[in-house]
C-alpha positions in Angstrom: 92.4 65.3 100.0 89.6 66.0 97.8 87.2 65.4 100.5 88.7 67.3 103.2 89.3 70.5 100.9 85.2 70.3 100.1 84.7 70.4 104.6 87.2 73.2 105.3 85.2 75.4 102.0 82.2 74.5 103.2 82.9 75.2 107.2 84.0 78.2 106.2 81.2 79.3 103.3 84.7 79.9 101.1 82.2 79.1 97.9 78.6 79.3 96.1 77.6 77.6 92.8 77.2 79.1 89.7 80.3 81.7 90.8 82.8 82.8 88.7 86.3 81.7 90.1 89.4 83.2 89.1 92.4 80.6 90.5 96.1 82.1 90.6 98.4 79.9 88.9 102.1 80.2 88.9 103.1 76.8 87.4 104.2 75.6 91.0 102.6 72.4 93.3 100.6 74.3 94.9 98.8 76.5 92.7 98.3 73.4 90.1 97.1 71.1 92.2 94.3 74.2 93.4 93.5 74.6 89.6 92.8 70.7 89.5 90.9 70.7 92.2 89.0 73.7 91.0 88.7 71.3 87.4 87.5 68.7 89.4 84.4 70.3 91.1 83.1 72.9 88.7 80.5 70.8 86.8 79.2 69.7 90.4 79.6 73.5 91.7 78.2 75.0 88.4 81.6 77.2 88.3 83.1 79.2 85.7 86.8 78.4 86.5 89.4 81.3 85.0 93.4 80.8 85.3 95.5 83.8 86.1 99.2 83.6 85.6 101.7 86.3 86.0 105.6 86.2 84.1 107.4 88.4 86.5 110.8 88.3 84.5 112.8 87.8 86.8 114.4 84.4 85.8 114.9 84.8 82.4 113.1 82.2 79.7 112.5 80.1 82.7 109.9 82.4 84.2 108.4 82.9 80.7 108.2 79.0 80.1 106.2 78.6 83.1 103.6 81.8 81.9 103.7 78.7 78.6 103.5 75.2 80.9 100.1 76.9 82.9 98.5 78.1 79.5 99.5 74.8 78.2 97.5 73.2 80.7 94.2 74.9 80.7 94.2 74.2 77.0 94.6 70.4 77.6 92.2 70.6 80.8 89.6 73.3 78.7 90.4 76.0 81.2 90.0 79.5 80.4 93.7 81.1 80.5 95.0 84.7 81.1 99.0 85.4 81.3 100.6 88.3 81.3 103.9 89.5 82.0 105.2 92.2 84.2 108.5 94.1 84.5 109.3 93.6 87.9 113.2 95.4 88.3 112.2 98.8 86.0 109.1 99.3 88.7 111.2 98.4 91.7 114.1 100.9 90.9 111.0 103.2 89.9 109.5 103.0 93.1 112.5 102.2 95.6 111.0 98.6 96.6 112.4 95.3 97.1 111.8 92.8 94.4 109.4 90.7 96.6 107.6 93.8 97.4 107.1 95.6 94.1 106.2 91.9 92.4 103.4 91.5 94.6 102.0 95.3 94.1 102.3 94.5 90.5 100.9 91.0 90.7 97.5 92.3 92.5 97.5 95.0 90.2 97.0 92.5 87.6 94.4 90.2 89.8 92.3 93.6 90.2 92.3 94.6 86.8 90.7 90.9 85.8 88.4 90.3 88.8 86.6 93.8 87.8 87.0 93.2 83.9 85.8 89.8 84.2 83.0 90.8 87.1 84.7 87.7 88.9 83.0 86.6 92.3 86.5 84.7 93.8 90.1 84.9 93.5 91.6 81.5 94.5 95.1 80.9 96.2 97.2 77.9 96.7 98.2 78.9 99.9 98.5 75.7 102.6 99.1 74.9 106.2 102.8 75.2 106.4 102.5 78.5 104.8 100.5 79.1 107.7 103.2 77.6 110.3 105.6 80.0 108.3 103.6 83.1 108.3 102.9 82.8 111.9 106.3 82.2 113.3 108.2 85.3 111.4 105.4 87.4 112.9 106.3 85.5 116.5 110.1 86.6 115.9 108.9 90.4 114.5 106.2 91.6 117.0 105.1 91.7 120.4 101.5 92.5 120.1 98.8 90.1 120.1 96.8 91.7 117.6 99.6 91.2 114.9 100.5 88.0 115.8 97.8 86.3 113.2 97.6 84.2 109.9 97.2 84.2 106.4 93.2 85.0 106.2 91.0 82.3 104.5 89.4 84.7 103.3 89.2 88.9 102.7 87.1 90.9 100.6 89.5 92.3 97.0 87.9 94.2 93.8 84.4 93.1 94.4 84.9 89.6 95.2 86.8 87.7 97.5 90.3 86.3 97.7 89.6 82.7 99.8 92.4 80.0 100.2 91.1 76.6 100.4 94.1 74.3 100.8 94.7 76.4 104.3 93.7 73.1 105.7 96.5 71.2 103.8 100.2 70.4 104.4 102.8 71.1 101.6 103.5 67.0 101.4 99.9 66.5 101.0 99.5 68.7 98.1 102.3 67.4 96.4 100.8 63.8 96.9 98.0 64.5 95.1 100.1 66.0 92.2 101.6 63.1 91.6 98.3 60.8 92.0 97.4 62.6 89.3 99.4 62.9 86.9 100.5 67.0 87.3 104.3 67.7 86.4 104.4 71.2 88.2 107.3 73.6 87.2 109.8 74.3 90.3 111.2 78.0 91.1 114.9 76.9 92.2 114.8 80.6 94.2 112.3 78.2 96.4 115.4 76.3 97.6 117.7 79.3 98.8 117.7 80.3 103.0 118.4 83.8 101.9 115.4 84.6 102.0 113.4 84.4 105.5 110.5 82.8 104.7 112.5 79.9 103.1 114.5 79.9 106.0 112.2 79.0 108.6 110.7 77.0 105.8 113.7 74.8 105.2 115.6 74.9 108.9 112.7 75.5 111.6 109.5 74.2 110.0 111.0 70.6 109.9 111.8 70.9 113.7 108.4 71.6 115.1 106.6 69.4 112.8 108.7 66.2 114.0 107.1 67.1 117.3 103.8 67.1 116.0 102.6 66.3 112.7 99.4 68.2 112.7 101.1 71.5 113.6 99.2 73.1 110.3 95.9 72.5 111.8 96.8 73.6 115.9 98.3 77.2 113.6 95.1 77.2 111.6 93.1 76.8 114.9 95.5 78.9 116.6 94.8 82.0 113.6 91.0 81.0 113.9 90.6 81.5 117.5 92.6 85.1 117.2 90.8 86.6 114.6 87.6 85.7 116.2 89.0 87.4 119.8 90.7 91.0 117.4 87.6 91.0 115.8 85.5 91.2 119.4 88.1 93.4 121.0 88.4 95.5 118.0 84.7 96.6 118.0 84.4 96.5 122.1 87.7 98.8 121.2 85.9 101.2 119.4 83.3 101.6 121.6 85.6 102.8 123.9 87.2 104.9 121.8 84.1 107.4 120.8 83.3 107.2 124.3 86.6 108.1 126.1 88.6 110.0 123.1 88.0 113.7 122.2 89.3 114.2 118.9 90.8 117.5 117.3 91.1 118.7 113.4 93.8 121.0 111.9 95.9 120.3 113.6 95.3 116.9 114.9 95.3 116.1 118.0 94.1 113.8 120.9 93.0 113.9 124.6 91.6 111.7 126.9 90.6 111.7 131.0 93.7 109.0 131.9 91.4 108.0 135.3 88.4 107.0 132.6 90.6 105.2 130.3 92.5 103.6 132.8 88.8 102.2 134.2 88.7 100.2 131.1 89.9 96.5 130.7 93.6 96.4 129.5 92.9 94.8 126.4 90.7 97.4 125.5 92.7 100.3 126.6 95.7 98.6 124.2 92.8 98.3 121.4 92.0 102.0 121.9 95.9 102.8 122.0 96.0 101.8 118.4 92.7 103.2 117.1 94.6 106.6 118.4 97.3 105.5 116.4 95.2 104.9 113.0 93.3 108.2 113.6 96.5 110.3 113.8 99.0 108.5 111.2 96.8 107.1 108.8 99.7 105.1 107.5 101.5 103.9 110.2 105.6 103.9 110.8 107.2 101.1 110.6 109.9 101.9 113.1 106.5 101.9 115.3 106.6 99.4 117.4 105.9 97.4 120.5 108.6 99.6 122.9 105.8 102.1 122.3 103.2 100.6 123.7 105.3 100.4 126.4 106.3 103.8 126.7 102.4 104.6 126.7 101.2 103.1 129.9 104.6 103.9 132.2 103.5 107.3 131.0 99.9 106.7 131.9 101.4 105.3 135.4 104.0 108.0 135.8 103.3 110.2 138.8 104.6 113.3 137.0 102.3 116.1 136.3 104.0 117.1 133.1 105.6 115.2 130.7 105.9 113.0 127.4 107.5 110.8 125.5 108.2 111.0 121.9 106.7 109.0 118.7 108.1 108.3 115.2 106.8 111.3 112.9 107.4 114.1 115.5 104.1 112.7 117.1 104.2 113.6 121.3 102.5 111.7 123.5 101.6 114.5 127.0 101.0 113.7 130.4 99.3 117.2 131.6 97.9 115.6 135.4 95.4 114.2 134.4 95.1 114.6 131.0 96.2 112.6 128.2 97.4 114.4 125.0 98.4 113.2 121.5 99.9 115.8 119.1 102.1 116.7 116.0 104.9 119.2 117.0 105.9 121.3 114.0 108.6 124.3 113.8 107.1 127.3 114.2 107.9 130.9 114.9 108.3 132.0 119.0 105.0 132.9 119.8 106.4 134.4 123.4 107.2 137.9 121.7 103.5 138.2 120.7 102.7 142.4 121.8 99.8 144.4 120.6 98.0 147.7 121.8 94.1 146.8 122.4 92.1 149.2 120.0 89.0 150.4 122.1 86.6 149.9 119.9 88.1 147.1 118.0 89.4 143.7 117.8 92.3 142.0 117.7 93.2 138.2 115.7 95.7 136.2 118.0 98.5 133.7 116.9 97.0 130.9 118.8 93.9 131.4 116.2 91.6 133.3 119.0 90.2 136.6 118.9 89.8 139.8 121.6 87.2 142.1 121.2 87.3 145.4 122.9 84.5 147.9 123.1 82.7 150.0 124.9 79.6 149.8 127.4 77.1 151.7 129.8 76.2 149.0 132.3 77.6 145.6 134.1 76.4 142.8 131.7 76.7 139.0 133.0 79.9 137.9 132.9 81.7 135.3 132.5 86.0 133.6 132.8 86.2 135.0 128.5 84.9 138.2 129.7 86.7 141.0 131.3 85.2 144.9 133.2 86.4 147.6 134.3 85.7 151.5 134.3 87.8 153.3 132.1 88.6 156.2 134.4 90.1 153.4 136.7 92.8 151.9 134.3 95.6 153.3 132.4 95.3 153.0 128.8 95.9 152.1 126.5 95.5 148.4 127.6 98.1 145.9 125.6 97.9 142.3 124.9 100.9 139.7 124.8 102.1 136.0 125.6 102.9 135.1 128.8 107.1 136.4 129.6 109.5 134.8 131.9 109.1 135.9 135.6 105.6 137.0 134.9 103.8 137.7 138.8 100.3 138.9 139.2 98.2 140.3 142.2 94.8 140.5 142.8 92.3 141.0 145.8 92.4 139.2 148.7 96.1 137.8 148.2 98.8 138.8 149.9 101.5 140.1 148.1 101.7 138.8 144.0 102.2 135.2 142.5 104.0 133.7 139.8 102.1 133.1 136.5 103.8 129.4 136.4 102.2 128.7 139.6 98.9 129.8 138.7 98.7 127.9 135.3 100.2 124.7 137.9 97.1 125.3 140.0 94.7 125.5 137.2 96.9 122.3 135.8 97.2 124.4 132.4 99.5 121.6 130.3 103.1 122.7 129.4 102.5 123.4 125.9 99.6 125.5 126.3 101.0 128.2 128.7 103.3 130.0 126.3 100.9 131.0 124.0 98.3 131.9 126.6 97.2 135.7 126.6 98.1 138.0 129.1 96.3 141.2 129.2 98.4 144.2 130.9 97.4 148.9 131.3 100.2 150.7 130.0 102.1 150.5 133.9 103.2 146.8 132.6 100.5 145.5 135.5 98.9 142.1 134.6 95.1 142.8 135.0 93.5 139.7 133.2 95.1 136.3 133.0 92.8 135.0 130.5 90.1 132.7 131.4 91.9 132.3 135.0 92.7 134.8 137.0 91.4 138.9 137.2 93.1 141.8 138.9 89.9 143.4 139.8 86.4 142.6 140.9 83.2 143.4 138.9 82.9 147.4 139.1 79.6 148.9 140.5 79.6 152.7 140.0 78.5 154.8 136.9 80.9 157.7 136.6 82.5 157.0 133.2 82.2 154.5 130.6 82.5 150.5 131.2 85.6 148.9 129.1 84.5 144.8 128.3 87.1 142.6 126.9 85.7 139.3 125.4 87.9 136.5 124.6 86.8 134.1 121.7 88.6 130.8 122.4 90.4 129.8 118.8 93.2 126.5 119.4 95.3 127.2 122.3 
């Protein structure tokens, strides 16, 4: 065992010499037979070897006598030993956790603290090969996406150092083989022995099962876990790529948008690695009623022939289909923005609701123009001039068209998105007459006479 430990650290580069090596012991198999091992090869590694131990009192004495059978041990074995113990219950009820949950928090709480105090280079674990099998089929019966569907890691960077698991390569019998070749009495957790809880349920019922079909099912999982990671990690950076290429990304509020043809042009595996970079960006913490179904719902909505619609995320996150855009965004109560009605100061300016300014004044010749900016002589309007939100039944006319046309069907030609066009300014004279459908659509053409003064109206874009 000894022997095949030393391959898997070495194939991996889990270890240097002259390291410090801080080894988690709980008084259990596993974790003692990894702190003999660790005994075993420190003279040849040059390694100083450091036990940890954590009393999580939740079994009484008996938890507290194995925090005394590990420190026991290092003294007879001249290993450095450091216990503690933790009030696991007080912090769960604290903090509204499970037990498993809030004793692991606390746990690595403790395994920080030391591997920064002590300047510690490794943090070992007695973590095997049919904790891999276990690991990997409860994340087979939870989740749907590959990229989820992987291992415990043999290693991960924690507190400076490294967490590595060097009996990954080992099955469970094995380990406790070599306890009793030498001599190690390990304590036993009797909660080990209970199917209440899931992991000791596929443990104890489903484990068994495969592994009568094939006895080296620890190392096809370890492979299996090998050969993901390697293919997440690849897909994860071409992922990336994509995403600063294809994604256009929006602050206060957040919000996302993409060209659906250009991310549709775009392997699958990246456009589901891109999905969940989206994902990352916007959440930060992600949902855990988040799930696969959503995926789901993302491409029939990038496939949907609809011009306008979405679906709805956990958080009040909606996802947009507006033509061809893609849009990600919070929705958040806020006040009707559809009642929006001011009088346009000439000279003056006024602040909008949808963050955007218009500014009013007055001129003596045709400047360039452009779709933000709006002429006309001001013995040819009535004034005052007025500024509001688009209102339902809304019709405009202009030059050239033969009779007037619906707002909606204007912002439908311009494929203005659904959410946009009700807080998208409307400029009316005093008659009630749309003249200036902002950045689409004019009532009248570019003035070219000099009898009075020149009105200009210049939108600055704020966040539609």
């Amino acid at each position: 065992m000894k022997e095949e430990v030393t391959d898997f650290i070495q194939k991996h580069q889990l270890l240097a010499a002259g390291k410090t090596v801080l080894v988690a012991v709980s008084g259990g198999p596993d974790s003692m037979a990894l702190l003999h091992y660790f005994k075993s090869i420190r003279e040849q590694w040059q390694l100083r070897v450091i036990a940890l131990s954590v009393d999580h009192q939740l079994r009484g004495i008996e938890s507290k006598e194995d925090l005394l059978y590990v420190e026991g041990i290092c003294n007879e074995w001249g290993i450095e030993f450091i216990g503690t113990s933790i009030n696991v219950n007080e912090f769960k009820k604290r903090e509204q956790l499970g037990t498993q949950v809030a004793a692991r928090v606390l746990r690595y709480q403790f395994f920080e603290e030391q591997m920064r105090r002590l300047q510690a280079d490794y943090l070992a674990f007695g973590h095997h090969g049919d904790d891999q099998i276990e690991t990997m089929l409860m994340k087979f019966t939870r989740s749907g996406d590959p990229g989820s569907i992987t291992g415990i890691p043999v290693k991960r960077a924690f507190a400076g150092g490294q967490i590595i698991r060097p009996f990954l390569c080992l099955t469970k019998q094995a380990i406790e083989d070599y306890c009793k070749r030498n001599g190690i009495n390990p304590r036993l957790d009797p909660s080990n022995n209970s199917i209440d809880y899931t992991r000791n349920f596929f443990r104890k019922q489903i484990v068994p099962l495969l592994k009568a079909k094939n006895s080296s099912l620890h190392r096809t999982m370890q492979h299996l876990h090998e050969s993901l990671e390697a293919d997440k990690e690849f897909i994860q950076m071409e992922g990336e790529k994509m995403f600063q290429e294809v994604v256009h990304l929006e602050e206060n509020p957040k919000k996302v948008m993409f060209d659906i043809d250009v991310f549709k042009s775009r392997a699958s595996a990246l456009q589901r690695s891109t999905f969940h970079l989206i994902l990352n960006y916007l959440y930060g913490d992600l949902p855990k009623d988040l799930s696969y179904v959503h995926e789901d719902q993302f491409f029939s909505l990038m496939a949907s022939q609809k011009s306008n619609t979405q679906i709805d995320f956990p958080r009040h996150l909606k996802v947009l289909k507006a033509y061809n855009k893609l849009i990600f965004y919070f929705y958040h109560e806020e006040p009707v923005l559809s009642d929006f009605h001011d009088v346009i100061p000439i000279p003056g300016e006024i602040s909008l609701p949808n963050g955007s300014k218009l500014i009013a004044t007055y001129i003596d010749h045709v400047p360039g123009q452009n779709e933000n900016t709006y002429i006309c002589l001001e013995n040819n309007i009535t004034l005052p001039l007025h500024i509001r939100f688009r209102r339902e039944g809304d019709r405009m006319s202009w030059k050239g068209l033969n009779g007037s046309k619906k707002l909606k069907d204007i912002f439908m030609d311009a494929k203005i998105p659904l959410h946009e066009r009700n807080r998208w300014p409307v400029v009316t004279d005093n008659n009630g007459e749309i003249i200036w459908l902002v950045g689409l659509k004019k009532r009248d053409s570019i003035p070219r006479q000099d009898k009075s003064l020149y009105i200009q109206l210049y939108y600055e874009k704020g966040i539609l």
